[in-house]
N, C-alpha and C positions, 0 to 999 in steps of 0.2 A: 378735528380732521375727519372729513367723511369717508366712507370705504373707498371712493373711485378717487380721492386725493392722495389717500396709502399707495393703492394700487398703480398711480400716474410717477412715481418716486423707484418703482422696483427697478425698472432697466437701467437706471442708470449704476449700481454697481455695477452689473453686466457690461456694462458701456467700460466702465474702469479696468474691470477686469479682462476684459478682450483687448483693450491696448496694453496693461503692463503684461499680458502673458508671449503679446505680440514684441515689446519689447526688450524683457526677460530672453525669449528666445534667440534674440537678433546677439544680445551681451553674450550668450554663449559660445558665439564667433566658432560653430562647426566648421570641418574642412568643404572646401567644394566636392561638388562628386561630378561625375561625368561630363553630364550637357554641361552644368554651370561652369564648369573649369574653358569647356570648347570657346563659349561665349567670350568668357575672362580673357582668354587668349587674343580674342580680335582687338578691346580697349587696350590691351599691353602693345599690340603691332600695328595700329591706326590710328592716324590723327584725326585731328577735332571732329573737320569735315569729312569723313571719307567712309562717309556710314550712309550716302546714297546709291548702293549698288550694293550686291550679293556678299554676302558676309564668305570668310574662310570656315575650314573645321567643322562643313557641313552644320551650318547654324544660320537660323533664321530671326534674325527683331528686327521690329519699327525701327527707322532712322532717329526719329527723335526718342526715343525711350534711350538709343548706344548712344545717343548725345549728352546725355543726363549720366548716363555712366561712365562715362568718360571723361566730362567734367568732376564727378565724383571723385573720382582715382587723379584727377590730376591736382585736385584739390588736398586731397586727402590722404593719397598712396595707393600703392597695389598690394590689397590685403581685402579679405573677405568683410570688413566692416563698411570700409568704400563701397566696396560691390553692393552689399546688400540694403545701406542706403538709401536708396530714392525707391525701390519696393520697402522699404520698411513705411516709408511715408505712403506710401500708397495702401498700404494695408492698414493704418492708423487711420487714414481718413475714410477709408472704404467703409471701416464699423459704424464711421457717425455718418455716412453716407445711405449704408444700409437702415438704419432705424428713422433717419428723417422719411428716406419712402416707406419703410413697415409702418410706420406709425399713421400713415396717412392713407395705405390701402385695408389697415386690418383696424377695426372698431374695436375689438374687446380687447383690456389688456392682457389676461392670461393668454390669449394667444398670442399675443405680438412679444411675450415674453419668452413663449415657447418659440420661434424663429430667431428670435435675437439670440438665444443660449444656442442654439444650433449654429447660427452663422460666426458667434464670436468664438466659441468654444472646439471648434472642428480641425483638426489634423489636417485636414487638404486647405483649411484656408489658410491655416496658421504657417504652414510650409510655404506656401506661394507668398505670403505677406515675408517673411526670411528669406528668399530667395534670389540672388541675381541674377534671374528669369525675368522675361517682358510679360507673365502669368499675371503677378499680381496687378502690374500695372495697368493690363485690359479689363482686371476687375475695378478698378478705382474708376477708368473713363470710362468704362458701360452703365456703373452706378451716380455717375457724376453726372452724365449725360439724362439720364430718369430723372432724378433730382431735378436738374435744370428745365426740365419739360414740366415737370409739377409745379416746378414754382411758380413759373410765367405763362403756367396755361391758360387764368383768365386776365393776360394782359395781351394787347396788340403786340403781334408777330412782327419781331425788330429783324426782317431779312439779311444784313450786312451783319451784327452783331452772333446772328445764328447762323453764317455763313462762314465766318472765320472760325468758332469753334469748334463746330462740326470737320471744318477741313484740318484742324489743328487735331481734333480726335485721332483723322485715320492714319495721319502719318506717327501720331502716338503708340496707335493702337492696332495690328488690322482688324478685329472681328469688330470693332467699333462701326466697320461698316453694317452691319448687319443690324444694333442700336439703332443706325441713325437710320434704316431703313423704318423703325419703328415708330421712332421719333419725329419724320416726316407724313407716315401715315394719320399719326395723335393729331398733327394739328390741322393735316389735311382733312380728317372727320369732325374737329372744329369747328372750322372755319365752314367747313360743307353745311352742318349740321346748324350753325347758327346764322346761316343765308348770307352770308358776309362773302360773293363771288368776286368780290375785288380782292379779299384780301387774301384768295389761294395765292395769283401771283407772284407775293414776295414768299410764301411757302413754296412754292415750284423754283424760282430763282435759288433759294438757297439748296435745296434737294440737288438740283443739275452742278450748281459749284461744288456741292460733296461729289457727286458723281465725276467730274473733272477732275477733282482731286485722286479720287481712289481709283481711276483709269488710268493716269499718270504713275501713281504707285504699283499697280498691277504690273504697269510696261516695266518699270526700272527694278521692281524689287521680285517680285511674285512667280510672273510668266517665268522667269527664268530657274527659279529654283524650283519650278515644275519641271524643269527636263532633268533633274539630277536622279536618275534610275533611283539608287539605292534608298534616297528615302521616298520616291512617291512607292515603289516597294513595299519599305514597313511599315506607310501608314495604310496601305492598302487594304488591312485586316478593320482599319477605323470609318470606311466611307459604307455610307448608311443606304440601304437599298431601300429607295424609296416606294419602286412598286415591287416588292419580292416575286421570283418567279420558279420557286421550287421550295421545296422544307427547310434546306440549305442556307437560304438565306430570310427566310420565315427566323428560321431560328438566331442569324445576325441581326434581325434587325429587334428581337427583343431582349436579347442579349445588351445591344447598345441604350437602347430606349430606357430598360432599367435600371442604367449606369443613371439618371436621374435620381430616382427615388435612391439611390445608392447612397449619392453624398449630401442629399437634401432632407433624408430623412434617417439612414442608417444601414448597417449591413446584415442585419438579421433579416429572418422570413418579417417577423412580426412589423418590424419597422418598416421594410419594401412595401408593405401592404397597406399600414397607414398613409406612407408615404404615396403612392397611386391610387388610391381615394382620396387623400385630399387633392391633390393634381387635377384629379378628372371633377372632381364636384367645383374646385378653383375655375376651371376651364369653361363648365358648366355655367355656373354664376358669370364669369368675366361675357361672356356672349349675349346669356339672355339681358343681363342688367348693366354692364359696364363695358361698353364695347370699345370705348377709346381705349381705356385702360388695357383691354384684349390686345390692341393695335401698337401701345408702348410695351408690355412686360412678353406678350409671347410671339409675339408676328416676326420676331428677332429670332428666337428658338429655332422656328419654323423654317424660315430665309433660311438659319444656319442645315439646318437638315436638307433640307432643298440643294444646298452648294454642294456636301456631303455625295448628297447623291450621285453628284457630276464629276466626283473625281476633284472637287476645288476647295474641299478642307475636311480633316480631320476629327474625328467624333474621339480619339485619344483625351483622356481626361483633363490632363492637364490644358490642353487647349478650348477644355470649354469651363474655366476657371468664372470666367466673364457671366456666361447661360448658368451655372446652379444659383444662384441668388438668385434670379428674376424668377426661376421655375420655384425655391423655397417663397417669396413671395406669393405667386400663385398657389400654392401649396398651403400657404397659410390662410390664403381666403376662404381655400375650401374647409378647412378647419374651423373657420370661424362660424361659415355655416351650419356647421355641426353644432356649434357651441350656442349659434341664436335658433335654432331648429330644437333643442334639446333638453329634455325634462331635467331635473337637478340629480337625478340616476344616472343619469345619461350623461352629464357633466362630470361625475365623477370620476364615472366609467375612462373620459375622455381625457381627464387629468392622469390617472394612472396610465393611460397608454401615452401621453406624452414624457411620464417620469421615467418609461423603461428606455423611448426613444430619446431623451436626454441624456442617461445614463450612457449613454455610445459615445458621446461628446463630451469628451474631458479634458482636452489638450488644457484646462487651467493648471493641470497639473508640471506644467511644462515651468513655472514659477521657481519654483524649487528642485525639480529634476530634470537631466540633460534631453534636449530631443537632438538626436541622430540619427545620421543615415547611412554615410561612409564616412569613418575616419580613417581619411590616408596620413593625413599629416604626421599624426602619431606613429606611424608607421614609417615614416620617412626619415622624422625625428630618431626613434629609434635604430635605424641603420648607420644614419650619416656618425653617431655616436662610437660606431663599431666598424667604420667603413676604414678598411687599409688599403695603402699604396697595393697597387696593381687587382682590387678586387674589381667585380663586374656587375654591375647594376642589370638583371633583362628585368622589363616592364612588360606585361601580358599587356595585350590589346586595348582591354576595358580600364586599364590603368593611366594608361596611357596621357591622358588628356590632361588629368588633374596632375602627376607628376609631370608633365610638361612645362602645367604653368607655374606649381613651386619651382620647378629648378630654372626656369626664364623669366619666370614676369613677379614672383612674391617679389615684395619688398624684404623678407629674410631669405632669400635666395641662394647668396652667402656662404649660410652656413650647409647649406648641400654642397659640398665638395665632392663632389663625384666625378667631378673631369670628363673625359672623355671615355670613360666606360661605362655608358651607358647605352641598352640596346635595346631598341623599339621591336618587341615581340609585333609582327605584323598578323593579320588574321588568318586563322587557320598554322599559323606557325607556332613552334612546338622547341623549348627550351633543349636541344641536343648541345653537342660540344660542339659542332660548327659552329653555332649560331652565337652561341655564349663567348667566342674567341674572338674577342675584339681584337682588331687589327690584325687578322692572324695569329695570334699568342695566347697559347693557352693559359687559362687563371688559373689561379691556387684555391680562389674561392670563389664562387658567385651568389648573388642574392638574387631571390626573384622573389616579384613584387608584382600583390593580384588585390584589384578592387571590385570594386559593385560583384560584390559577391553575395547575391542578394536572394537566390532563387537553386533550386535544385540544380537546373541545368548548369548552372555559373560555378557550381561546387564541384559537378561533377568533372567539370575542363579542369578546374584547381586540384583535382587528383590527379588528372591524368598530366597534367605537365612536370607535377612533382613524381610522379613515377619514372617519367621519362630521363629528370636530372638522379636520380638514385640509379640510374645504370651507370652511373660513369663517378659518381659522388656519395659522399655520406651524408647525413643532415646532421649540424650540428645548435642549431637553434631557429625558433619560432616568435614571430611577432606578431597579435595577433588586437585588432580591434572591429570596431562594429565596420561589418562589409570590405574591411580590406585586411588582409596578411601578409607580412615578408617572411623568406625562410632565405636560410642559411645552408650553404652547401661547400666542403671542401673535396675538391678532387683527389680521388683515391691513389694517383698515378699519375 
């Protein structure tokens, strides 16, 4: 066997390894935590159809991705394995999706092994592939989509056939629209490029049927959950100031910009820095030598910054789950360059800054140890265990969501017997004896129960509401797991 035979055989543990730690993680069956509980709640209160129009619980996905999950759960039940389901298949296929195009944009194999360890082995991808979030599955159609352009790039453009999946893309997917913005340029430079003027045509024909499509979706799904204040609000801190016009937002937009090199490369200085030099030498290379390539992996990026700018999507990370792959892509070209530009010093050099930027990227370890985020369940479990006649369930705000849907829509639903005492902490509300007195009647004991407790500020509201019930109570016991706590309070009087 010759050295580039050994070396043709490396990725595929990688390739094994990035699905079973993908589906190790899914068997772990975490509890929901916020958003994803929001979402859960809409497949528990809507039927099959009725995922063409603005979702409840301030929550936004594709019509066809809540059709897949909805099928799921009715297939399967209401429980966080259903949910997470059809993104776990999407994250399974995303890995073999991602190394069919690495392999065919990057020549050498230690680089394409360095991208493949980073894409398979990554905390943000491994999350969004476990997730019943529409996340992963805008990465599966963004990379499925690339995939499908490579494969048929030097065959005759089948207009009708690239017409239906492209349209099937956007109601899958939204930022798909942005792919197929790229994916229409690829063959439009084609087709240009190799004088072939008849056959823009069925290239333009099917671009306008995406565009029908995704105009139609705008109208029913989009425009409208653009007037919902609170969240064009907080994603407000996410839209990317395309011409900056003071330091202010100098400093936003590279704040945002280096949220790239962030999950494509790592979160140290040293890694951010590999990581935007390979970008810009990737970027570099894709213009002077590979411009179609420029036109499918970044003219997508671009579009997406562009929207950004106008106030029409979100530079929030999790929503550009779809954009870090195509940008590590890019990323790895430029790396490659480095590699065929490079004396064998210099290769070394390039191997050991790959091994420190690898070393960021572990989530393999997630095989054998639990990954979490919030566990409420436990927490819930734990109460319902010790819950007595006439006690009082308050639920803090940020709790709110996921005990909504164990105690409505799990399939163990059951065993929360909490009845009718339980009391939706509203925002900015604050755990007193009014609020705690359900029905009017005072309890002997209340619980209060706090999630996504994830961050200083969220700790520091879970003091102050537990101070507020020690004016009027004692604490008599603490539940406590990753991101969520109940306590236990009897009134003094």
């Amino acid at each position: 066997m010759t050295r580039t035979d050994a070396t043709r055989w490396i990725p595929l543990p990688i390739l094994l390894l990035g699905v079973v730690v993908r589906i190790a993680t899914w068997l772990q069956n975490r509890s929901l935590f916020l958003d994803e509980a929001n979402l859960a709640r809409n497949f528990c209160e809507r039927d099959l159809w009725d995922f063409f129009r603005p979702l409840d619980h301030d929550q936004y996905a594709p019509p066809l991705f809540c059709f897949f999950q909805k099928c799921s759960v009715i297939l399967l039940g209401q429980h966080e394995y259903a949910l997470r389901l059809f993104p776990l298949l999407c994250g399974v296929a995303s890995v073999f999706l991602f190394y069919y195009i690495a392999k065919r944009v990057i020549a050498g194999p230690w680089v394409l092994v360095a991208v493949l360890w980073i894409f398979c082995f990554s905390d943000f991808f491994l999350r969004y592939a476990t997730e019943g979030k529409q996340y992963g599955c805008d990465l599966a159609v963004a990379l499925g989509l690339v995939a499908l352009s490579l494969r048929f790039a030097e065959r005759p453009f089948r207009p009708v056939w690239a017409a239906a999946v492209g349209a099937t893309a956007v109601w899958l997917s939204m930022p798909s629209v942005f792919v197929l913005l790229g994916v229409g340029l690829f063959f439009f430079k084609k087709t240009y490029t190799a004088g072939r003027l008849l056959t823009m045509r069925p290239v333009l024909f099917a671009g306008l049927f995406w565009l029908m499509n995704f105009s139609l979706y705008y109208w029913l799904l989009l425009h409208p959950s653009m007037k919902v204040a609170p969240l064009v609000e907080y994603h407000a801190q996410w839209f990317f100031p395309l011409l900056p016009q003071n330091s202010a937002d100098w400093a936003k937009s590279a704040d945002l910009l280096t949220t790239f090199p962030y999950y494509t490369a790592g979160y140290t200085v040293v890694a951010k820095l590999v990581g935007i030099a390979g970008i810009l030498t990737g970027l570099g290379f894709l213009v002077r030598r590979r411009k179609e390539m420029a036109l499918l992996l970044a003219a997508p990026v671009l579009a997406c910054l562009i929207a950004s700018s106008f106030g029409q999507y979100s530079l929030i990370p999790r929503m550009l789950v779809w954009a870090f792959p195509l940008v590590l892509l890019v990323q790895g070209m430029g790396w490659q360059v480095w590699w065929d530009k490079g004396h064998r010093h210099l290769r070394l050099l390039w191997i050991l800054l790959f091994i420190a930027v690898a070393g960021l990227h572990k989530s393999v370890k997630y095989i054998t140890s639990p990954y979490v985020l919030e566990e409420i369940r436990p927490v819930l479990d734990a109460i319902a265990q010790d819950f007595r006649p006439g006690d009082v369930l308050y639920v803090h705000h940020e709790a709110w969501p996921a005990v909504a849907y164990y105690l409505e829509c799990h399939a163990r639903r059951e065993q929360y017997l909490f009845g009718k005492n339980v009391v939706h902490g509203n925002w900015n509300q604050q755990p007193d004896l009014p609020t705690v007195s359900a029905g009017g009647q005072k309890p002997k004991r209340v619980w209060l129960v706090f999630s996504h407790v994830v961050s200083e500020a969220t700790r520091a509201a879970v003091e102050a509401n537990l101070e507020v019930a020690r004016k009027y109570a004692r604490q008599l016991r603490s539940v406590e797991a990753v991101g969520a706590e109940g306590y236990l309070f009897e009134l003094t009087n």
